[in-house]
C-alpha positions as CSV (number, residue, x, y, z in Angstrom):
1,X,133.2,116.5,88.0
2,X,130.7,113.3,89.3
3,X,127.5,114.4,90.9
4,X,126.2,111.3,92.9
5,X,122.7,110.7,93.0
6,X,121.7,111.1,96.9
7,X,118.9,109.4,98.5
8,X,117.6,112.2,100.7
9,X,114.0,111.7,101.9
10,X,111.8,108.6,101.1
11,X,107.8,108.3,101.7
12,X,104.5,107.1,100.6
13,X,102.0,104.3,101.3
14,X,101.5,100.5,100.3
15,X,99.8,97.4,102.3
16,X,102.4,97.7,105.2
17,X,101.6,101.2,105.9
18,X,103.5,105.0,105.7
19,X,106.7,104.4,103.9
20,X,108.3,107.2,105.5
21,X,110.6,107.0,109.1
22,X,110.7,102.7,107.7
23,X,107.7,102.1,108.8
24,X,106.2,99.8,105.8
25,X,109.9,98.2,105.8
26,X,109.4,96.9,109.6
27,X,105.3,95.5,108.9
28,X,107.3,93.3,107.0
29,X,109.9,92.2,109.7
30,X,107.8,93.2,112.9
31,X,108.5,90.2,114.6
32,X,112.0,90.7,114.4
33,X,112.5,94.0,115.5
34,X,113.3,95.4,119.2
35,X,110.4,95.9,121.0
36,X,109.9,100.1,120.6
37,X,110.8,99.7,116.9
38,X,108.1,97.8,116.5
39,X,105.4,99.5,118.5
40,X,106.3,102.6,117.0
41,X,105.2,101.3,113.6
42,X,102.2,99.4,114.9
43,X,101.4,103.2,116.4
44,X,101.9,104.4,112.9
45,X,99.0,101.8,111.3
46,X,96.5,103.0,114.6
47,X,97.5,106.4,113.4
48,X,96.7,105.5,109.6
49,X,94.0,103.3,110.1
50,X,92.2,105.5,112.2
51,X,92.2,103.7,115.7
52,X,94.7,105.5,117.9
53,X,98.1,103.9,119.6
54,X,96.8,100.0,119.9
55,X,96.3,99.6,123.5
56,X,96.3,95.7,124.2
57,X,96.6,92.6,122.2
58,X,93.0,92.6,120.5
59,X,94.4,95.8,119.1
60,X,97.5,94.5,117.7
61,X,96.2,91.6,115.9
62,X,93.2,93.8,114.5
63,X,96.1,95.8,112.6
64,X,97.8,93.0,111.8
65,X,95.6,91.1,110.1
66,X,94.0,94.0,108.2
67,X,97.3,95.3,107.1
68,X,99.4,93.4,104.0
69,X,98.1,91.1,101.6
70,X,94.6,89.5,102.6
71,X,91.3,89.1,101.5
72,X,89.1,92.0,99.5
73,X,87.1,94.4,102.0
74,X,84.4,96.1,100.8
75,X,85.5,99.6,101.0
76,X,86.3,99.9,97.1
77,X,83.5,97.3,96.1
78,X,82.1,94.2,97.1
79,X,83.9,91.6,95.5
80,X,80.7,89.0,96.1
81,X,78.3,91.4,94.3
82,X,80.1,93.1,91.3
83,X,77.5,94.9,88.8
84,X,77.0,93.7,85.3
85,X,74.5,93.3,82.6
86,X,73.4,90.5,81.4
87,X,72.0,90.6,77.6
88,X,68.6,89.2,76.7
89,X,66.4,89.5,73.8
90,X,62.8,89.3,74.5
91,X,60.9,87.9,71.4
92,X,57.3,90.0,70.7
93,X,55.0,90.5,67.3
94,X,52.1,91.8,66.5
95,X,49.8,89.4,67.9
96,X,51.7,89.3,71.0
97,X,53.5,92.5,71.8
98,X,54.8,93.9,74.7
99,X,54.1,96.9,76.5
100,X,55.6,99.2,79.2
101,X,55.1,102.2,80.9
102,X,58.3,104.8,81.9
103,X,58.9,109.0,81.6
104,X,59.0,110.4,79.2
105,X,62.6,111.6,79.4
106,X,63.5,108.2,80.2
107,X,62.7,107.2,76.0
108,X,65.7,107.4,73.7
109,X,66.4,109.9,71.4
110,X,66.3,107.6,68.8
111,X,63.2,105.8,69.0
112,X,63.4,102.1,67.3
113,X,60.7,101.7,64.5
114,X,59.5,98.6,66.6
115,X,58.2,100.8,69.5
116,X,54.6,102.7,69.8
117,X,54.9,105.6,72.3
118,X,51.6,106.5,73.9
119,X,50.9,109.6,75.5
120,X,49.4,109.3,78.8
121,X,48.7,111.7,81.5
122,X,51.8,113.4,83.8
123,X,55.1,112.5,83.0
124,X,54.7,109.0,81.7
125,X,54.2,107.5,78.2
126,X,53.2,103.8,77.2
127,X,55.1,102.0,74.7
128,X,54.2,98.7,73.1
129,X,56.8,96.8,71.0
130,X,55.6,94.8,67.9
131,X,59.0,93.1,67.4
132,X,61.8,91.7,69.5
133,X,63.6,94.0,72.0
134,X,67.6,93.7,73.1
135,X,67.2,94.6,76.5
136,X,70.2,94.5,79.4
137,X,68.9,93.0,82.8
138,X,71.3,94.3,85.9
139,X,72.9,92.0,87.4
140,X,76.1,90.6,89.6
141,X,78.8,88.5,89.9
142,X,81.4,87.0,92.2
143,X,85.1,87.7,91.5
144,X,87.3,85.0,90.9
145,X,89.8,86.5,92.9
146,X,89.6,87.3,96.5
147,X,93.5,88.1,97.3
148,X,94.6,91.8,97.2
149,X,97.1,94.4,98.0
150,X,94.9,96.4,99.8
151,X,96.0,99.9,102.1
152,X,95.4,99.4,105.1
153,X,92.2,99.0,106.6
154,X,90.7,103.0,107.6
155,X,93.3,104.4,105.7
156,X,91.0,107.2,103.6
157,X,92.9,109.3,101.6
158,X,89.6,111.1,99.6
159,X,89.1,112.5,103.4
160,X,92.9,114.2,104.3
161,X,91.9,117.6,101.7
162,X,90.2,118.8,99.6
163,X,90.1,116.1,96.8
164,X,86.9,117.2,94.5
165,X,86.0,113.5,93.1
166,X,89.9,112.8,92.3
167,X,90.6,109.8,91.0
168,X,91.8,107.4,94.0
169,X,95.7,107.1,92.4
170,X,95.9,110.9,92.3
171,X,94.8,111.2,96.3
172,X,97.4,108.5,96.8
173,X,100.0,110.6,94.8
174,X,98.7,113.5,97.3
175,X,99.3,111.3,100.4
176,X,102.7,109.4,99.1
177,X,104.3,112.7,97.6
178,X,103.5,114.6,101.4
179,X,105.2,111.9,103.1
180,X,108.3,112.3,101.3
181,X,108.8,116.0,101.1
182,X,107.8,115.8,105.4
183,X,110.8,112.9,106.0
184,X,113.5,115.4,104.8
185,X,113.6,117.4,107.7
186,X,114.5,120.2,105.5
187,X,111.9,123.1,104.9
188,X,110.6,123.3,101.3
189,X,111.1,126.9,100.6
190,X,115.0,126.8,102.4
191,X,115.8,123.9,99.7
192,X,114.0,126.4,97.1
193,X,116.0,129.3,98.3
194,X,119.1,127.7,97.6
195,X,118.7,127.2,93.7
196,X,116.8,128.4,90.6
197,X,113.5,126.6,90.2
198,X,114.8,125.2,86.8
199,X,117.2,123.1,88.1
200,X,114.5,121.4,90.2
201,X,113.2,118.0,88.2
202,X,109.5,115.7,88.5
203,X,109.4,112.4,86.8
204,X,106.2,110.2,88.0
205,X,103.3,108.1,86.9
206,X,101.4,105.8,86.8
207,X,101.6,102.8,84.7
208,X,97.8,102.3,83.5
209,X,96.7,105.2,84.3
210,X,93.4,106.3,86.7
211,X,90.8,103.6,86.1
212,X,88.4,104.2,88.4
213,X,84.5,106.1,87.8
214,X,86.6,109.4,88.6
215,X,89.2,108.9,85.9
216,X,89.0,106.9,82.6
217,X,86.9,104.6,83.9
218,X,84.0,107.2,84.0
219,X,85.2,108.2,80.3
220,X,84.4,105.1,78.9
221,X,81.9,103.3,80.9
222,X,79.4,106.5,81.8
223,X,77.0,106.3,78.6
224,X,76.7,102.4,78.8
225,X,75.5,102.9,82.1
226,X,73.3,105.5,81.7
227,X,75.4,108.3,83.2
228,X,77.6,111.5,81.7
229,X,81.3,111.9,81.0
230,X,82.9,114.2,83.6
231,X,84.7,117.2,82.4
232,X,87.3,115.9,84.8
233,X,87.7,112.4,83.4
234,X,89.8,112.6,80.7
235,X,92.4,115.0,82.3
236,X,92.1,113.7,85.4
237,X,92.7,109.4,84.0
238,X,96.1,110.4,82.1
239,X,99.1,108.3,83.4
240,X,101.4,112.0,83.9
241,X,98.9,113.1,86.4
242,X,100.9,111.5,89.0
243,X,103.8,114.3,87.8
244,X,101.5,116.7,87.4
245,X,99.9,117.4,91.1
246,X,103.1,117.0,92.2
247,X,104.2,120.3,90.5
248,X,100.6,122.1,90.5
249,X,99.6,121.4,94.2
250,X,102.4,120.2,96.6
251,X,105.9,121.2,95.1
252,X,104.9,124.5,92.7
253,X,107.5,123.1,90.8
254,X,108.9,125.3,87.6
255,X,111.1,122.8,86.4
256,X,111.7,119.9,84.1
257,X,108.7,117.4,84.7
258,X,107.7,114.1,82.9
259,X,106.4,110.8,83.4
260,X,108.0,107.5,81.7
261,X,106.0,104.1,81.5
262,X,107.6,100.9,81.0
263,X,104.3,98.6,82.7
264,X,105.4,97.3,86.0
265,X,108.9,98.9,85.5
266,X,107.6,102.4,85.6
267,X,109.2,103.2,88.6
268,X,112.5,102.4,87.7
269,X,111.9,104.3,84.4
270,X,111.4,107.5,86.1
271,X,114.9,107.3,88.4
272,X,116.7,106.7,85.7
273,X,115.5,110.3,84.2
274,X,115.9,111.9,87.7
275,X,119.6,110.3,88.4
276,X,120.7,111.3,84.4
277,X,119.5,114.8,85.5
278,X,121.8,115.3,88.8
279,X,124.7,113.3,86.8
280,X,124.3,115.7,84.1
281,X,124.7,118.9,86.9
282,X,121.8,120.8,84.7
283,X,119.7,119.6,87.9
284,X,120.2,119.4,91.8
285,X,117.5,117.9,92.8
286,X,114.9,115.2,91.4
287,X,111.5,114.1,92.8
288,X,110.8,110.8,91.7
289,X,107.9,108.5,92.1
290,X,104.9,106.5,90.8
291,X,101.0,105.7,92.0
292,X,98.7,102.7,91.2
293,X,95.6,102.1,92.4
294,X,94.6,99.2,90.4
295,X,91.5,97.7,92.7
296,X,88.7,97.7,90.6
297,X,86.5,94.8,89.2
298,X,87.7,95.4,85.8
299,X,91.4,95.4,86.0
300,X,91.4,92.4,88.4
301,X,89.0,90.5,85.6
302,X,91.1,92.0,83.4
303,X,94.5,90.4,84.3
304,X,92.6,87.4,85.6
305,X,90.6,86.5,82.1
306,X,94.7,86.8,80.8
307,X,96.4,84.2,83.1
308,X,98.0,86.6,85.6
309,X,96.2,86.6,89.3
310,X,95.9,84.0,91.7
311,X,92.3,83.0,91.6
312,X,91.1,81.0,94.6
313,X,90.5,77.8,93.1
314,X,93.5,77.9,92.0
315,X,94.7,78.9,95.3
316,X,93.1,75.9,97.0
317,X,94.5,73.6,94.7
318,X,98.0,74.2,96.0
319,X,96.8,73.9,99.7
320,X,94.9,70.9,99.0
321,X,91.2,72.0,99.5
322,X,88.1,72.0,98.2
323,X,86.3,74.0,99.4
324,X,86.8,76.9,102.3
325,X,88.8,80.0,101.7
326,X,92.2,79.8,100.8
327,X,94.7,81.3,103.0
328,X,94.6,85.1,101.3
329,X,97.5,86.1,103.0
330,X,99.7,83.3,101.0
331,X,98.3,84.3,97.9
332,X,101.6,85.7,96.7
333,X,104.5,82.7,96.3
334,X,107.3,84.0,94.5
335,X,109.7,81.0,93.5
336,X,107.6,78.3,95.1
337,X,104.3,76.1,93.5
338,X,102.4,79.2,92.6
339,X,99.4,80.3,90.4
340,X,99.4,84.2,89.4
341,X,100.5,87.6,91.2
342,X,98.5,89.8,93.5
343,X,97.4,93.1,92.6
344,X,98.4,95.9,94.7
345,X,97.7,99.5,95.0
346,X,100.4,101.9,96.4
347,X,102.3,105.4,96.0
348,X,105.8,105.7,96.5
349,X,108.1,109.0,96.4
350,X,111.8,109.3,97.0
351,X,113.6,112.7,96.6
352,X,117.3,112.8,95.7
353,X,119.8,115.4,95.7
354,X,123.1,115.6,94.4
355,X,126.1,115.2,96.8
356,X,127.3,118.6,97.1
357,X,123.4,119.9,97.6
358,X,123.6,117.1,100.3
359,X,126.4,118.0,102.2
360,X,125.2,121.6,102.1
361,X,122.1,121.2,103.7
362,X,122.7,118.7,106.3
363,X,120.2,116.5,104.5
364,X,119.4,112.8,105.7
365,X,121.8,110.3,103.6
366,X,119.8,106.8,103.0
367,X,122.0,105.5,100.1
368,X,122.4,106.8,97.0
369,X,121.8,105.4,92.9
370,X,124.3,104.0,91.0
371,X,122.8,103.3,87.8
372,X,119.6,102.1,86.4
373,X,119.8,100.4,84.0
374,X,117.0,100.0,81.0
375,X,116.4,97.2,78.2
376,X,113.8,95.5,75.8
377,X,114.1,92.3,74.5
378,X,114.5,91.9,70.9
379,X,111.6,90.4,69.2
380,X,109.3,88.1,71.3
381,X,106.2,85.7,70.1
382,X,103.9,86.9,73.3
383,X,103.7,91.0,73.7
384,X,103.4,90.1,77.8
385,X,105.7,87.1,78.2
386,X,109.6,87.8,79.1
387,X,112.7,88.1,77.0
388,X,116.4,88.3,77.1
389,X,116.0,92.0,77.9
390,X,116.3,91.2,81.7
391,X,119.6,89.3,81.5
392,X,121.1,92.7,80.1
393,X,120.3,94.9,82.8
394,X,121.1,92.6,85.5
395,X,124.1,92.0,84.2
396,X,125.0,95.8,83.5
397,X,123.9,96.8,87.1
398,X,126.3,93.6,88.6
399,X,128.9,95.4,86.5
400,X,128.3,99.1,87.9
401,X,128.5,97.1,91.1
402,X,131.9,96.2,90.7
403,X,133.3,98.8,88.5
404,X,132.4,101.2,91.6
405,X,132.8,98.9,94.9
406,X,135.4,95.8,93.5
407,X,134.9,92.1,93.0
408,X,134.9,91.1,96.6
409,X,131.3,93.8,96.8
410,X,129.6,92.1,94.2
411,X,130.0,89.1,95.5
412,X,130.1,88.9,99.2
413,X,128.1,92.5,100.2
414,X,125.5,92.5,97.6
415,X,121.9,90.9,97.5
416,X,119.1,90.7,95.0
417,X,115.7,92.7,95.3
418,X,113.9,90.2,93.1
419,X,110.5,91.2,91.0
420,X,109.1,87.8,92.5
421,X,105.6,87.9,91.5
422,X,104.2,84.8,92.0
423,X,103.6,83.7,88.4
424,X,105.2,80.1,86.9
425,X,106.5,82.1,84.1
426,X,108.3,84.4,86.4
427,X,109.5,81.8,89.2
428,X,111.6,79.8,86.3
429,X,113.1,83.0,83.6
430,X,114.0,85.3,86.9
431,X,115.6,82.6,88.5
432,X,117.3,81.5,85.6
433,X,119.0,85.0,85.6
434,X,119.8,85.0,88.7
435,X,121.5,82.0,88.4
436,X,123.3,82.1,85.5
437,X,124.6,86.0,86.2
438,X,125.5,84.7,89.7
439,X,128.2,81.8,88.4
440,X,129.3,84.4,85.4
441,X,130.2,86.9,88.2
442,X,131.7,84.3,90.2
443,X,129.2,84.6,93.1
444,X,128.9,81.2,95.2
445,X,125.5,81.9,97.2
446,X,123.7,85.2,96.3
447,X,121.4,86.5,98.2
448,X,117.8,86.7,97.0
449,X,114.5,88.8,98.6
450,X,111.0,88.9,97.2
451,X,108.8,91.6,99.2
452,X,105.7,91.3,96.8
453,X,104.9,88.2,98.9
454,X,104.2,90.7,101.9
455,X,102.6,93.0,99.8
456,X,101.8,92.1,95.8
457,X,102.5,93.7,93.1
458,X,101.5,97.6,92.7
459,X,102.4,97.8,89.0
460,X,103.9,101.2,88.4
461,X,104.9,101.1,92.3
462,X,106.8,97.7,92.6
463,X,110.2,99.3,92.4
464,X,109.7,101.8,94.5
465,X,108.6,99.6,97.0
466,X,111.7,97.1,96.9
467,X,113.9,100.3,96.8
468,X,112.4,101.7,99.7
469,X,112.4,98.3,101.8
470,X,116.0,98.3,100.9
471,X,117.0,101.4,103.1
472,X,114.8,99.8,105.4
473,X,117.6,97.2,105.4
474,X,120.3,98.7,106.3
475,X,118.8,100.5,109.2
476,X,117.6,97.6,110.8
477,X,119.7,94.7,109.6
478,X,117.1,92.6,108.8
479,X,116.7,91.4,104.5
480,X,112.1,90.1,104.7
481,X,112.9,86.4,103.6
482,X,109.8,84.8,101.4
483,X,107.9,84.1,104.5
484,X,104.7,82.5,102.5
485,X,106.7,79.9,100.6
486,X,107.7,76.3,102.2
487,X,109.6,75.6,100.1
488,X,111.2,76.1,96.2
489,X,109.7,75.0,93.1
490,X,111.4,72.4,91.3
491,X,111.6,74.2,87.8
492,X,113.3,77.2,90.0
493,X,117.1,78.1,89.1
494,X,119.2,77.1,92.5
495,X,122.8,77.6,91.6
496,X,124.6,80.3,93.6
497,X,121.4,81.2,94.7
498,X,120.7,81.9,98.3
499,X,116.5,82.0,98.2
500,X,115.6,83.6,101.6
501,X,112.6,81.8,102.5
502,X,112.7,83.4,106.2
503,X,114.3,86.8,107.3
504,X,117.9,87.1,106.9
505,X,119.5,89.2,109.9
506,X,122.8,90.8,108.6
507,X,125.7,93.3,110.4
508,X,125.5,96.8,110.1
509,X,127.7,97.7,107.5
510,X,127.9,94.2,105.6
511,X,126.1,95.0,102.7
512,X,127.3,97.2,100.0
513,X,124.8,97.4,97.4
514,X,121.1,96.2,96.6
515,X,119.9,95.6,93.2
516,X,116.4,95.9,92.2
517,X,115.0,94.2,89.3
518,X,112.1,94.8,87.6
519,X,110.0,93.3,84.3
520,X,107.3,94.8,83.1
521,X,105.0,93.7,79.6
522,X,106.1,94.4,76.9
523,X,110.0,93.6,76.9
524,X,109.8,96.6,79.9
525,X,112.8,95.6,81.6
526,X,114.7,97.4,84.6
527,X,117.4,96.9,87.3
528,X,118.7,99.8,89.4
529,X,121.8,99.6,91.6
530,X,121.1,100.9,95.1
531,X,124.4,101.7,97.0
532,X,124.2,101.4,100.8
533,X,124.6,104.9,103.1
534,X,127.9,103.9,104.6
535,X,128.5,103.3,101.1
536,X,127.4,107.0,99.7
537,X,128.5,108.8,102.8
538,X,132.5,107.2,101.8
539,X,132.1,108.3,98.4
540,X,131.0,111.8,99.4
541,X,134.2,111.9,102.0
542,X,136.1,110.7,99.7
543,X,134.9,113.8,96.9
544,X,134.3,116.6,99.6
545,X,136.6,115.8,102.5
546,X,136.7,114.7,105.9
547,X,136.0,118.2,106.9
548,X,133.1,118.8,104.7
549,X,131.7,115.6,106.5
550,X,132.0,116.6,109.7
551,X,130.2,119.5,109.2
552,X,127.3,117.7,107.6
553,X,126.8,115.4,110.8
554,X,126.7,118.0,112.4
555,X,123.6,119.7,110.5
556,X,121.9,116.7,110.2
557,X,121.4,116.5,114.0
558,X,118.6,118.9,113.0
559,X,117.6,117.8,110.3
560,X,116.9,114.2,111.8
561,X,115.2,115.7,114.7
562,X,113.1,117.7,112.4
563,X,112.3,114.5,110.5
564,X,111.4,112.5,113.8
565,X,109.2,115.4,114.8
566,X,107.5,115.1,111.9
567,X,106.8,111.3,112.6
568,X,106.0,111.9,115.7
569,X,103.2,114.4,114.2
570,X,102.0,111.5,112.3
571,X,102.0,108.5,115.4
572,X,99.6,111.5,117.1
573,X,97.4,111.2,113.9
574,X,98.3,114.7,112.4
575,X,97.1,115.5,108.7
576,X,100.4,116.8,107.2
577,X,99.1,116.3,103.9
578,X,100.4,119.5,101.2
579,X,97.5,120.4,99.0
580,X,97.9,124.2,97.7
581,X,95.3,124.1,96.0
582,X,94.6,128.2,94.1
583,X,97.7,129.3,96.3
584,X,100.8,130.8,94.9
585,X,99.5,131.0,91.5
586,X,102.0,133.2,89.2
587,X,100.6,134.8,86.0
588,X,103.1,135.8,83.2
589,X,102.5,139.4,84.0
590,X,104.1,139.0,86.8
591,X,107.7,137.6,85.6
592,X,110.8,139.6,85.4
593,X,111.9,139.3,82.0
594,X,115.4,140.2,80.6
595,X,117.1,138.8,77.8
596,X,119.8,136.7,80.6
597,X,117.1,135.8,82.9
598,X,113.6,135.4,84.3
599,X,112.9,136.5,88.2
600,X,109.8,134.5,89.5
601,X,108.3,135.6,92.7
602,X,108.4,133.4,95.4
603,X,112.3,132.2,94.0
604,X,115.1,133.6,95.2
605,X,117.3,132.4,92.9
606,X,116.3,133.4,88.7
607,X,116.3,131.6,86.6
608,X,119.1,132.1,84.0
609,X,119.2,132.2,80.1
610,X,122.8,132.3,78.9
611,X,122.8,129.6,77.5
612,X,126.3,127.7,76.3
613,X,126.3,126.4,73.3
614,X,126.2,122.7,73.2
615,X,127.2,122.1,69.6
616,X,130.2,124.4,70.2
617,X,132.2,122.1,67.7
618,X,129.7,123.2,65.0
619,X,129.2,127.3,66.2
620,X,127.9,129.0,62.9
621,X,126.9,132.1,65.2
622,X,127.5,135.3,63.7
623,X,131.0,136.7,66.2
């Protein structure tokens, strides 16, 4: 029997705001939405960004312009006064040495034969150096890049519990991971009740891993400047920590956990692991997610020294300045004359359960998976530069597409969630599969959307933010067209292409399927198939009955007021952050043990050890 992989709860956090009840969707098409739509999610930033329900237009436009892409603030550094050291060598001999005072526990351990150390009286010594002396002077720099993906402004996620110096993706994970279990509407511990805690899977990560001073950043920066490694630091900067609080402090999850990288396909990675597990029926349910909080002075130098950002000269070249700021908020021009992406930072969860599980509980319905599907790219000349990898899964989730929905689905009720980055590179190889795949599949104008030029790219996140702007979609009716582009490059792939360079409005019930595509370094390549709720919800009527639907409508009436409640929670600026932190800790002595199962207090349901045999064709077992 199919078990069909069931969008049932959605959050998290990115430039546009809390993911959860659509609210980072509609930043992105505010001006198109009815008017208490859209001051519901401007209410959600006041809420987030600390400044209450915005109460006139001064309000409005504050959270407006310090929401999406737009230029550096200081509250993770100062991008016009980044610390470095500056090497130097100051030349000294006998006859004209140099001398210092300092501590005494200020001297290295290992004292340079060059250097006479001089007792004097207190704490000090004097040293005089006979020879030359490497020394490191402090000092700063301006970034070349200005243009980020920043939360939005007064969103403080170290401040919502308890976070003891965690790195700043791990409080996100915290944060986005909340959001999602609150939007299902369905208690934690009543899902819990209704299976064994094995059948219960995590995948989520990161794709770089925790870079800042609280992760590895401390671990391999602290003794060059003069500070210690954290016994937290090397834990704390792997990529699986993502997974990992998940299932130690907001889920106590005893089941299958993991987290798969593939660079800026991460994402995507980790829901294909969670939809194999429902399809399998081993699992019911799957949390599935990924955090990135990539804003430090080193990363951005870092992709910048390699070709990748949008630096501002660069910038102002395309808008025809000299000097002046470029317009940050355009940074990003997917498809159009462009110079480099913009780096984001984000966390986005989405929980699925499997069909029957959903029609059991009543649970919210935003769409369901199809596939995802994964491939490299054969051998390549540059490690970072794309492959044919990307033409493989497109065309294999095209085919899922019509092998589930027909011909007439593919090609009329479908639409591309494009990687769009903003890169030259990326602007002529994506478009060229778009195009090409497009007049193989017989589509004549194929619809194609790039959020990243709302909100850049977040890496690990990037798929998780198309995904979720996708249910957004068929909510609201509205697809974000590429509103920071005037117009398309002329080295970008046009045939049967439909760019959308301004918001597309569509009927409810028009479009079938999204597909989200995804490329990532390294011949990382990705493209789920996303399958629209009047989509799922037929396909589930179609397996359980008319009946067995009817009854679900009428459990979710709960189950969406419960969900609203909790949004309304958040537009009053409740903390509903999980952090169980020390609680609910289970030591082995305290396990049932028998040789069919294992009873674990706080679960209803054991979990069960007859196992079947899954090389049953090659049973050597003793009868």
């Amino acid at each position: 029997m199919s078990r069909l992989p069931v969008i049932v709860g959605f959050g998290g956090i990115n430039p546009a705001g809390r993911s959860s009840a659509h609210h980072g969707y509609r930043r992105l098409v505010l001006d198109q939405l009815e008017p208490a739509k859209a001051e519901r999610t401007l209410a959600s930033l006041g809420a987030l960004m600390q400044r209450g329900k915005p109460s006139d237009d001064t309000e409005r436009k504050f959270i407006l312009n310090h929401t999406l892409i737009r230029k550096l603030e200081t509250n993770l550094f100062d991008a016009d006064s980044i610390l470095l050291h500056k090497s130097a060598q100051l030349n000294a001999s006998p006859s004209h040495p140099i001398s210092f005072t300092l501590k005494r526990n200020q001297l290295p351990a290992q004292v340079p034969e060059t250097w006479q150390v001089e007792e004097l009286e207190g704490p000090e010594v004097k040293v005089t150096v006979t020879g030359d002396l490497d020394v490191l002077f402090p000092d700063s720099r301006v970034s070349k890049v200005h243009a980020a993906g920043q939360l939005p402004t007064g969103f403080d996620p170290e401040t919502m519990y308890q976070s003891r110096n965690h790195p700043r993706g791990l409080q996100l994970t915290v944060y986005g991971a909340s959001d999602a279990i609150n939007s299902l509407g369905i208690d934690w511990q009543t899902i819990q009740n209704k299976i064994p805690g094995d059948q219960i899977s995590v995948y989520a990560s990161s794709a770089m891993g925790q870079l800042d001073a609280n992760g590895n950043g401390g671990l391999l920066q602290s003794g060059l400047v003069g500070k210690r490694v954290s016994s937290k630091n090397v834990a704390l900067g792997l990529p699986e920590m993502t997974a990992d609080f998940v299932n130690a402090y907001i889920l106590g999850n005893v089941g299958t956990t993991g987290a798969n990288i593939g660079a800026c396909a991460t994402f995507l990675y980790n829901l294909r692991q969670g939809i194999q597990d429902i399809r399998s029926g081993k699992y019911r349910i799957s949390v599935v997610g990924s955090s990135e909080a990539p804003l430090t002075p080193d990363v951005i130098e870092g992709y910048r020294t390699m070709g990748a950002l949008a630096e501002d000269d660069a910038l102002r070249k395309i808008e025809g300045i000299d000097t002046g700021e470029p317009d940050f908020r355009r940074a990003c021009r997917p498809f159009s004359e462009n110079c480099g992406f913009t780096l984001a930072e984000a966390s986005q969860f989405i929980i699925l359960f499997d069909d029957e599980l959903a029609v059991e509980l009543g649970a919210n319905i935003y769409g369901s998976v199809a596939d995802v599907f994964i491939n490299a790219d054969g051998f390549k000349k540059s490690i970072p530069g794309p492959g044919i990898g990307n033409y493989v899964t497109v065309g294999k989730a095209m085919g899922v597409i019509r092998s589930i929905l027909g011909e007439d689905a593919l090609r009329n009720r479908s639409y591309m969630s494009a990687h769009g980055t903003g890169t030259p590179q990326n602007r002529t190889t994506e478009s060229h599969i778009f195009s090409e795949l497009a007049k193989t599949f017989g589509i004549e104008n194929w619809p194609v959307a790039a959020i990243k030029a709302y909100i850049g790219h977040s890496l690990a996140c990037a798929s998780g933010d198309q995904i979720i702007n996708a249910i957004g979609t068929w909510v609201d009716g509205v697809i974000p067209g590429i509103s920071t582009i005037d117009g398309l490059a002329p080295d970008v792939f046009t045939e049967n292409v439909d760019y959308l360079l301004k918001h597309r409005e569509i009927e409810t019930g028009s479009m079938d399927a999204t597909l989200v595509n995804s490329k990532g370094f390294g011949g990382n390549n990705a493209t789920a198939a996303i399958l629209s709720p009047d989509v799922t919800r037929k396909m589930m009527e179609k397996k359980h009955g008319k009946k067995a639907l009817t009854k679900h409508a009428k459990q979710n009436e709960s189950v969406m007021q419960a969900s609203y409640d909790y949004d309304e929670a958040m537009l009053a600026g409740e903390n509903s952050v999980i952090y169980k932190f020390g609680e609910g800790v289970i030591e082995g002595n305290q396990l049932k043990l028998s040789k069919d199962k294992i009873e674990i207090p706080g679960h209803k349901r054991e979990v069960n050890l007859e196992m079947s045999n899954p090389y049953d064709d090659m049973d050597i077992a003793d009868d």
